[in-house]
C-alpha positions in Angstrom: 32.9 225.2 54.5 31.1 227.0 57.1 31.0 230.1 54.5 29.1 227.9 52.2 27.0 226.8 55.0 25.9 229.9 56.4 25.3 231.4 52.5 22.7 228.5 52.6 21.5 229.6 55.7 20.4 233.0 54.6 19.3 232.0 51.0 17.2 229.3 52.5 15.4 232.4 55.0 15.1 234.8 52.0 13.3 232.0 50.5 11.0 231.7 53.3 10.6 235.4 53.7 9.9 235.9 50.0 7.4 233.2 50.3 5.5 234.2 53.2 5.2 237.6 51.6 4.1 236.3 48.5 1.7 234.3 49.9 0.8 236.8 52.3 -0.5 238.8 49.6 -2.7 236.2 48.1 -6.2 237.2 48.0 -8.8 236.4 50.8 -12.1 234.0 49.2 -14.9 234.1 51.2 -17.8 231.7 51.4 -21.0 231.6 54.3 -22.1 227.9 54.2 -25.7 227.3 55.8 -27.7 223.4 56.7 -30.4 222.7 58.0 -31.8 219.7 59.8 -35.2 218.4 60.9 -35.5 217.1 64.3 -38.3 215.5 66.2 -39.0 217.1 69.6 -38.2 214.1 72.1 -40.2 215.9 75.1 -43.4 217.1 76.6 -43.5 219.6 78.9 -47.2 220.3 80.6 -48.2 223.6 82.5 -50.3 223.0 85.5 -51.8 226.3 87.1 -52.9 225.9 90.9 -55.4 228.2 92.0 -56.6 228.4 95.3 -59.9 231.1 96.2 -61.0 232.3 99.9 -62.8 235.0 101.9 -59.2 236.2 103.2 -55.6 235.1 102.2 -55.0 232.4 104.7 -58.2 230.8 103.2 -57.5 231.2 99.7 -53.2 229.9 100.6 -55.1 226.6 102.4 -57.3 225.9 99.2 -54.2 226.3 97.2 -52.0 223.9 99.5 -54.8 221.3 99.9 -54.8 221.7 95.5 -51.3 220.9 95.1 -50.5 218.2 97.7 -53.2 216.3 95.8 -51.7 216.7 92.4 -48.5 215.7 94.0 -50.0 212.6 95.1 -51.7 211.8 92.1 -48.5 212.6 89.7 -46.0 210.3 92.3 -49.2 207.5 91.9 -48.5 208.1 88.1 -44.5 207.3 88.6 -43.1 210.5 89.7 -40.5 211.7 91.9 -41.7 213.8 94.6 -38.4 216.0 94.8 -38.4 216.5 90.6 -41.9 218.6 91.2 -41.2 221.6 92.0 -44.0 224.6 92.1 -42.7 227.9 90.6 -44.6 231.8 90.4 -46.5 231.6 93.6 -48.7 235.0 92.9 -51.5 235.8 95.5 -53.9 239.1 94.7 -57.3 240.5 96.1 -60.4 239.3 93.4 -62.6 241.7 92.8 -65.6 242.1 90.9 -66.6 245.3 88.9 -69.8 243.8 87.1 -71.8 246.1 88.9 -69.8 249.1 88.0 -68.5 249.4 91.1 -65.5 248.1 93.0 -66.7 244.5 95.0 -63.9 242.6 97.0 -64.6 239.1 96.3 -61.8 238.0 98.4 -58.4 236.7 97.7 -57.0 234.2 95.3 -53.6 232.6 95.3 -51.9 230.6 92.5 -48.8 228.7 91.8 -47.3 226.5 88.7 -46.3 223.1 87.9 -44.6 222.3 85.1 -44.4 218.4 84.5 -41.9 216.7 82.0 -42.0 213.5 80.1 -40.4 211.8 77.5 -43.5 209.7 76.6 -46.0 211.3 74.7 -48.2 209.0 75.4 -48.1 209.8 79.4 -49.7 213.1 79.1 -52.9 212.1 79.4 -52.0 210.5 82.7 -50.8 213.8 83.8 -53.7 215.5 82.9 -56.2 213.5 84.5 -54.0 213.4 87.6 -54.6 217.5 87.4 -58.3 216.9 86.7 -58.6 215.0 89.5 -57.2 217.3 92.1 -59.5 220.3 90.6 -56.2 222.0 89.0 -56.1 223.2 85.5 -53.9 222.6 82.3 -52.4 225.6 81.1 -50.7 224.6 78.2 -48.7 221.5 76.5 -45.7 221.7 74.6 -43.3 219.9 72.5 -39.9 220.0 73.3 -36.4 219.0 72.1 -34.3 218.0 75.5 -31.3 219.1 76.6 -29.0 216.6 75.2 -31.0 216.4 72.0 -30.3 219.9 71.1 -26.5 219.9 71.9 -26.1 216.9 69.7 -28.0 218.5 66.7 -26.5 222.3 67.4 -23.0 220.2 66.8 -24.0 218.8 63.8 -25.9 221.8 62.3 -22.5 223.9 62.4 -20.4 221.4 61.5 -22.2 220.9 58.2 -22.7 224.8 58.2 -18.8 225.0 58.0 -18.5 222.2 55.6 -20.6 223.6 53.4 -18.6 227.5 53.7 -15.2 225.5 52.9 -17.0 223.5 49.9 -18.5 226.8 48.6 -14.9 228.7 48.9 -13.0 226.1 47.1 -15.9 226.0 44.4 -14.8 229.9 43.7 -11.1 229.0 44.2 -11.1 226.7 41.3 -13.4 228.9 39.0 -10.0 231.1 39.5 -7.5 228.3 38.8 -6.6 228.3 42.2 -6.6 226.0 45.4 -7.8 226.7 49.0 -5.1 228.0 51.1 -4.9 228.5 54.9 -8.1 229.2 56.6 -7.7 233.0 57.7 -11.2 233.4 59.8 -14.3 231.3 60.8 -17.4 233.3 62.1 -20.9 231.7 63.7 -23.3 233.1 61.6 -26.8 232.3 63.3 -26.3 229.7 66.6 -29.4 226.9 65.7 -32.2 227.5 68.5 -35.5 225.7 69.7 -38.1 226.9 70.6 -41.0 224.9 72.0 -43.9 223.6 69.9 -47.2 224.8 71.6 -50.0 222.0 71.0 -52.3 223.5 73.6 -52.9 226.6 75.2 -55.9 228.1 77.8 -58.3 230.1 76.3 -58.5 232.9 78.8 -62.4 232.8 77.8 -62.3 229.0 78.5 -63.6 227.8 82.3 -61.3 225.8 84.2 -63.4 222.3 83.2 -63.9 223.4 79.6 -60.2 223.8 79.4 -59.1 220.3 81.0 -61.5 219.0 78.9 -60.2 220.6 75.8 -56.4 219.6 76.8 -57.8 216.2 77.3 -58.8 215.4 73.7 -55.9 216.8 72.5 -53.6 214.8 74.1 -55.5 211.3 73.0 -54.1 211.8 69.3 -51.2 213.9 70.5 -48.2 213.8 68.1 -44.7 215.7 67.9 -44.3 217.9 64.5 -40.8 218.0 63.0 -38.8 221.1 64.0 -36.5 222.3 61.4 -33.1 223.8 62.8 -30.8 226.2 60.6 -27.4 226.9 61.4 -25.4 229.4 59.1 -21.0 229.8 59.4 -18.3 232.2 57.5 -15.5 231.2 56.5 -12.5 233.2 54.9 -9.4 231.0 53.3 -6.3 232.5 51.5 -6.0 231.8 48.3 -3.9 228.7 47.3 -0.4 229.5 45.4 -1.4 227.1 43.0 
């Protein structure tokens, strides 16, 4: 009895073996499988440049302080957080003026940025009269897709990049006669990225009020184009036995 057992034993793993070599040797169908999917950008990011002039650099720095803690005020007056506005690229230089065709210290100038966020489009024009109004000047407005926004459609921009790979690989599986077999290797193609949508920008020709003014009717009609996101995935399957 135990004869006939273990003879069963090693018939059923030659089986196996033969199997798994059989089916080891199955040829490999590759497909890539791409989507793509349009998003609205759910945020507005505004640039505010701070620029502060004086005879010396302590003069120019207090022009540039007095500047800022008046957009601050204005902006919290608007309903922001102080501690969520936070100025960035503090640059101070000498100014000087080569009209003449000669080297003329003008004196010094000292400049920071602020860049405001909001999730209401229609706010902006609030944010750039609060820069108006402490003598700052828009730099540029964006469009942008937030955070959590882009993780949710990244998700489902490869996930329907890989759906569409396995689709596309059983499609040439079943030209052969074949089915799909075990999925041998999955590759990310081209990761989905945003990029912000510029819908204003400082002329560098443009004077400080002609560019506010400029921002300013742009942001009365201001409205978010569609951003299309592409997301592309490999996929490699072993041909099905049957």
């Amino acid at each position: 009895m135990n004869n006939k057992i273990w003879i069963g034993v090693v018939i059923a793993a030659i089986v196996i073996i033969v199997g798994a070599m059989i089916y080891s040797a199955q040829p490999v169908v590759s497909a890539e499988g791409s989507s793509s999917i349009k998003v609205v950008p759910d945020k507005v990011s505004v640039n505010i440049n701070v620029e502060g002039k004086g005879v010396n650099l302590s003069a120019a720095n207090q022009k540039a302080q007095d500047i800022s803690q008046f957009l601050l005020i204005n902006l919290v007056q608007i309903g922001y957080d102080r501690d969520e506005l936070k100025f960035v690229n503090y640059n101070s230089y000498e100014d000087f003026d080569w009209s003449s065709g000669k080297q003329k210290l003008l004196g010094w100038v000292v400049s920071e940025q602020l860049v405001v966020n909001t999730n209401d489009a229609s706010k902006v024009l609030s944010i750039i009269d609060a820069a108006i109004s402490a003598d700052a000047q828009i730099s540029y407005i964006n469009f942008e897709v937030s955070d959590a926004k882009q993780k949710e459609v990244k998700a489902e921009a490869l996930k329907q990049a890989s759906e569409d790979a396995k689709t596309k690989a059983a499609a040439i599986a079943s030209g052969q006669g074949k089915g799909l077999g075990k999925l041998v290797s999955l590759e990310n193609l081209e990761v989905p990225s945003f990029y912000p949508y510029p819908m204003y920008a400082k002329s560098d020709m443009a004077t400080i009020d002609a560019g506010n003014m400029e921002a300013r009717t742009m942001a009365v009609n201001l409205a978010p184009n569609e951003q299309e996101i592409t997301a592309s995935v490999k996929a490699s399957y072993k041909l099905g036995l049957f």
